[in-house]
C-alpha positions as CSV (number, residue, x, y, z in Angstrom):
1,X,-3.3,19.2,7.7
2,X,-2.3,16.9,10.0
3,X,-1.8,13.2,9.3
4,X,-4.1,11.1,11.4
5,X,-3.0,7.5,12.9
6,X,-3.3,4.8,10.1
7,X,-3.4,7.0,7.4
8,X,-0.5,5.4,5.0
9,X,2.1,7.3,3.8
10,X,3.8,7.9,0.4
11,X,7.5,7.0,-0.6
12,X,9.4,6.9,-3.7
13,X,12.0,4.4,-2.1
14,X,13.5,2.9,-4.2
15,X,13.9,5.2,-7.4
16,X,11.6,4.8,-10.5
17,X,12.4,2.1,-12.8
18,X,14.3,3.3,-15.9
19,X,12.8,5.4,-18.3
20,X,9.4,6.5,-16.1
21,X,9.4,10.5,-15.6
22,X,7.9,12.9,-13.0
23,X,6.3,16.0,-13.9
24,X,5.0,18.7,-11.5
25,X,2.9,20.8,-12.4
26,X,1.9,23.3,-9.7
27,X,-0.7,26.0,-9.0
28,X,1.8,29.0,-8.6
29,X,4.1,27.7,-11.7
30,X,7.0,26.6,-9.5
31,X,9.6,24.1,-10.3
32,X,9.2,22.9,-6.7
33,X,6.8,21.4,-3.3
34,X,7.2,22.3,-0.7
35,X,5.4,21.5,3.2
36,X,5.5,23.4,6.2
37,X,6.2,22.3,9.4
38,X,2.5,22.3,9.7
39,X,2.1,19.7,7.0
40,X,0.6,22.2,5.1
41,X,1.4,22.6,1.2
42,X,0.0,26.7,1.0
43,X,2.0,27.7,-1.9
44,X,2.6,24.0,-3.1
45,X,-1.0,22.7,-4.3
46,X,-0.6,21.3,-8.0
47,X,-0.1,17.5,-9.4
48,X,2.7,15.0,-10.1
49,X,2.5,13.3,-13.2
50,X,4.4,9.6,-13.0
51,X,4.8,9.0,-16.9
52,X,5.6,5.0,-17.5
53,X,7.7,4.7,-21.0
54,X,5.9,4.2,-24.0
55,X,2.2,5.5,-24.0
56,X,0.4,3.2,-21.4
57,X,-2.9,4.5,-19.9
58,X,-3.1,1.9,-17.4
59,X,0.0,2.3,-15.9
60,X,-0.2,6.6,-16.1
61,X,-0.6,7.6,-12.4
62,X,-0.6,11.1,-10.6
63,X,-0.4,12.5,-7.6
64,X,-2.7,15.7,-6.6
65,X,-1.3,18.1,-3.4
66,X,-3.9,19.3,-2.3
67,X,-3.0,22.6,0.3
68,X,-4.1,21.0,3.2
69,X,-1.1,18.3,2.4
70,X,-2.8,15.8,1.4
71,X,-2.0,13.7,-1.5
72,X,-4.9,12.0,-3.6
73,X,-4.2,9.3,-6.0
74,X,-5.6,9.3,-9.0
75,X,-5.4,7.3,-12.3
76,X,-6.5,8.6,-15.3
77,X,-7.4,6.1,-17.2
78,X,-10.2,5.3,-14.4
79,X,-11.1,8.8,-14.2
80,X,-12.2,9.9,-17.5
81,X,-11.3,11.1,-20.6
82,X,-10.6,14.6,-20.6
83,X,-8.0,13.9,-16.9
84,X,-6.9,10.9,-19.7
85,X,-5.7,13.2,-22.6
86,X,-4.6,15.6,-20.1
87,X,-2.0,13.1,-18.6
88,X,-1.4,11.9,-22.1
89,X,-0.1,15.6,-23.4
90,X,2.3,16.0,-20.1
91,X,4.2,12.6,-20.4
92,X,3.9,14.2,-24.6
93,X,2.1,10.8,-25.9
94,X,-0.6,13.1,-28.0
């Protein structure tokens, strides 16, 4: 849970260019994340979907919270086709 030296770190500095969205979608069904002092996401695990405008796979991205904390990167359009159509129907391209 803890993060160890050299392990990079996420930010969303500056905001997302016009027209991209974020989606969270969560284990628990809750509109929010949250980490504990720990660096812990218990109640938090779940995946943030970074829609690009207009339907384009190679640009989809998402972010998995895992409840250790950690944060994966994945791209769909790498991964395979079902995560692909998955991350399609959240940003609503299907």
């Amino acid at each position: 849970g803890r993060r160890q030296a050299g392990e990079p770190l996420a930010s969303f500095t500056p905001a997302l260019p016009p027209g991209w969205r974020v989606i969270w979608r969560g284990f628990r069904g809750e509109p929010w994340l949250r980490w504990s002092e720990a660096g812990d996401a218990p109640a938090s695990n779940g995946t943030l979907t970074l829609c690009p405008p207009g339907a384009h796979d190679a640009a989809l991205r998402q972010l998995v919270i895992a409840k250790s904390g950690r944060v994966r990167l994945v791209q769909p359009a790498r991964v395979g086709n079902a995560s692909l159509q998955a991350a399609r129907a959240l940003c609503g391209w299907t």
